[in-house]
C-alpha positions as CSV (number, residue, x, y, z in Angstrom):
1,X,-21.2,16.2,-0.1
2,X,-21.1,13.2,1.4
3,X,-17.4,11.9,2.1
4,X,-17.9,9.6,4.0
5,X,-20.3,7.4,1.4
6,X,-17.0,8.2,-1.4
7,X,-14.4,6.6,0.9
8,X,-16.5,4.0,1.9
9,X,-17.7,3.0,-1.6
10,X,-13.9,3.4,-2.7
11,X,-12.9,0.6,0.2
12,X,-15.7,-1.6,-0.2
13,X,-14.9,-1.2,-4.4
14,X,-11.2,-2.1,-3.8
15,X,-11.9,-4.8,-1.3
16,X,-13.4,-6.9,-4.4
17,X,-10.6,-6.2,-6.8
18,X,-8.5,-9.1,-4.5
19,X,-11.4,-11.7,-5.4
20,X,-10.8,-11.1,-9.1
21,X,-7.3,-11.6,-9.5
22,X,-6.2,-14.7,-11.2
23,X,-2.8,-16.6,-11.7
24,X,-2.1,-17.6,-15.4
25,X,0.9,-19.8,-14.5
26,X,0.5,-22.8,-11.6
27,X,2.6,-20.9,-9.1
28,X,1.0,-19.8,-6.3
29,X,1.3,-16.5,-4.4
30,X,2.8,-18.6,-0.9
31,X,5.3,-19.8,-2.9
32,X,6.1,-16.8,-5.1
33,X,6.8,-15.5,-1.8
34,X,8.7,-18.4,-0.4
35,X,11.0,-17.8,-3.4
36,X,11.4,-13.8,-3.0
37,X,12.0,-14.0,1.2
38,X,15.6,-12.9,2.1
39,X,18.0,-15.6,2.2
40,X,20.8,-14.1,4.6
41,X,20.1,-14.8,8.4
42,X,20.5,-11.9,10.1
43,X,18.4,-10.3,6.7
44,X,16.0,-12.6,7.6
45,X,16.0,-12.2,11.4
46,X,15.5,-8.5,10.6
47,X,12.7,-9.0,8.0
48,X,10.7,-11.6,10.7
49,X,10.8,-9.1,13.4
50,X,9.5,-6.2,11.2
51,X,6.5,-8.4,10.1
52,X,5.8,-9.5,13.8
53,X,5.8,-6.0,14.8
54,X,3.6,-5.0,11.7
55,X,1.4,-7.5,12.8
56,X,1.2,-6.3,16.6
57,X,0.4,-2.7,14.3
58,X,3.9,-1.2,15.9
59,X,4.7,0.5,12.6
60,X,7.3,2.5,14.5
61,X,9.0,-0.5,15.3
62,X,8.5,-2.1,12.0
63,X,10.0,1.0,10.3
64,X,13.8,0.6,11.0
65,X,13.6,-3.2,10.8
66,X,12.8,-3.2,7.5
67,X,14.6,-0.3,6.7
68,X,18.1,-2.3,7.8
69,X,16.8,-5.3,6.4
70,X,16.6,-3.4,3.0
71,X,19.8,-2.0,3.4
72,X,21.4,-5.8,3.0
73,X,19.2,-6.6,0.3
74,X,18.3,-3.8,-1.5
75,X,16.5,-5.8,-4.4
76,X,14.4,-8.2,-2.3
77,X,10.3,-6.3,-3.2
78,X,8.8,-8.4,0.2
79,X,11.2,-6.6,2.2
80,X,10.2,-3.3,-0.3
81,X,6.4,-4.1,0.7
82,X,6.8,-4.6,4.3
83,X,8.6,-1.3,4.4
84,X,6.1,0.4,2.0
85,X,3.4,-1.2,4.3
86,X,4.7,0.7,7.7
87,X,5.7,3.8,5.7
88,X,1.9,3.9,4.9
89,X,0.6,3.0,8.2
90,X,2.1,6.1,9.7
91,X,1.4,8.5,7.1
92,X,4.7,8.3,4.8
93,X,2.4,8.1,2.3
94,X,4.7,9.4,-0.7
95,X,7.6,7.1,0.5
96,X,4.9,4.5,0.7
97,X,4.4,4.8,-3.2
98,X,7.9,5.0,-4.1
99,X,8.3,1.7,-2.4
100,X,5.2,-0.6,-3.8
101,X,6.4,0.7,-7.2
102,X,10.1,-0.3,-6.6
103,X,8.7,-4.0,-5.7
104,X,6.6,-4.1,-8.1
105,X,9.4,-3.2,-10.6
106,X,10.9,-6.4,-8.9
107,X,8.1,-8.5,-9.1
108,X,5.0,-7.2,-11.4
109,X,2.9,-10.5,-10.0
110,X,2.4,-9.2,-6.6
111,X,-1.1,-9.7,-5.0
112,X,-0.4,-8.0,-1.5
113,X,2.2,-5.1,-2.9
114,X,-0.7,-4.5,-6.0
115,X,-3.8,-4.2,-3.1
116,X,-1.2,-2.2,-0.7
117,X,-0.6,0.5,-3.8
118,X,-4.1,0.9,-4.1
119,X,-4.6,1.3,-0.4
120,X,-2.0,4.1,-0.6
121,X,-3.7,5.6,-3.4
122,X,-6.8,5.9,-2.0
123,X,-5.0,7.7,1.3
124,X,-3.3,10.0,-0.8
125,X,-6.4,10.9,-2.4
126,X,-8.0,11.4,1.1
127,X,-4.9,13.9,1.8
128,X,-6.1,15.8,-0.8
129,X,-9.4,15.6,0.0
130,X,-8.7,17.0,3.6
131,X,-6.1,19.5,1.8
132,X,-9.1,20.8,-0.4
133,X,-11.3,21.3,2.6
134,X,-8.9,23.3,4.1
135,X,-9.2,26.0,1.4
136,X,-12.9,26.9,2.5
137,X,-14.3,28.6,-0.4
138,X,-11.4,28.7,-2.3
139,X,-11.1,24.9,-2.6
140,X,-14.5,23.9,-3.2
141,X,-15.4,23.1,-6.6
142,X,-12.4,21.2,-6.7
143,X,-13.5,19.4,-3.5
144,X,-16.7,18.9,-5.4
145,X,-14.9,17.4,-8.8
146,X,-12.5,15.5,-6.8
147,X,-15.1,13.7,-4.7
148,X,-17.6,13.5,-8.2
149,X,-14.1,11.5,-9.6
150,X,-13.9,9.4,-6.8
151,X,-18.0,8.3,-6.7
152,X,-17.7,7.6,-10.2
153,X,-14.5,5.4,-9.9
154,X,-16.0,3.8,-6.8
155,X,-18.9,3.0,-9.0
156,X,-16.6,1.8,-11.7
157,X,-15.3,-1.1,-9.8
C-alpha cells in the first residue's frame, strides 16, 4: 500500500477544486470579505493580530486571538475561519470542523472556509489512517478499504 501516492493524489486532486469554482452573482470574494470583517475596533485589532500571527504560522498565538475576537462577535464566519484555520494547524482537528461548518452556516459562498473544510477532511482521514495502522493485523483490511476509498476519490476529482 502506497500512502504516500493516496495523500498526495488527494492534495494534488483538491488543489484543482479552487480553479473550478465560479461566482454566479458579480460580487467578488475580496469584497464578500470586506463586507463580513468585524466592525468593532478592538474586534478588529484582535482579528488582525490573529491573521498576522497565522501568517508568521504561530498558530499558538493565533488561537486565543481569534478565540477573544469570536467571543465579541460570535456570528462573524471570517473570524469562525481564522479560528477553524489555527485549530487545524495544530491538530484540533474536530474543533476545526465544527468551526468551517459554523461559518459556512454564516456564509454558504465561502471560497477559503469551503478549501479549509476539505483540508481538514483530508487530515481527519489521515488520523484514521494512522489510527488503522496502529491496529497491526487487526486494522488491516480496513486500512486497505480506507486507502482503496481514498485512491478512488482522489481519482474522482
Amino acid at each position: 500500500m502506497n500512502y504516500k501516492f493516496v495523500v498526495l493524489s488527494l492534495a494534488i486532486a483538491c488543489s484543482g477544486m479552487a480553479f473550478s469554482y465560479s461566482y454566479a452573482d458579480e460580487t467578488s470574494p475580496a469584497d464578500m470579505a470586506k463586507s463580513e470583517q468585524p466592525q468593532n475596533k478592538a474586534v478588529v485589532s484582535l482579528y488582525d493580530q490573529g491573521v498576522n500571527a497565522s501568517n508568521n504560522n504561530d498558530f499558538q498565538k493565533a488561537l486565543p486571538l481569534f478565540e477573544q475576537a469570536l467571543r465579541s462577535d460570535p456570528d462573524n464566519p471570517d473570524i469562525l475561519n481564522m479560528l477553524a484555520h489555527s485549530q487545524r494547524k495544530i491538530g484540533l482537528i474536530d474543533e476545526a470542523l465544527a468551526n468551517y461548518k459554523k461559518a459556512l452556516e454564516l456564509r454558504p459562498r465561502f471560497p477559503e472556509a469551503h478549501e479549509y473544510l476539505g483540508e481538514a477532511y483530508i487530515q481527519a482521514a489521515l488520523r484514521e489512517v494512522e489510527t488503522l495502522k496502529n491496529y497491526g493485523n487487526d486494522g488491516k483490511e480496513e486500512l486497505e478499504d480506507l486507502s482503496e476509498f481514498m485512491k478512488e476519490a482522489a481519482q474522482k476529482i
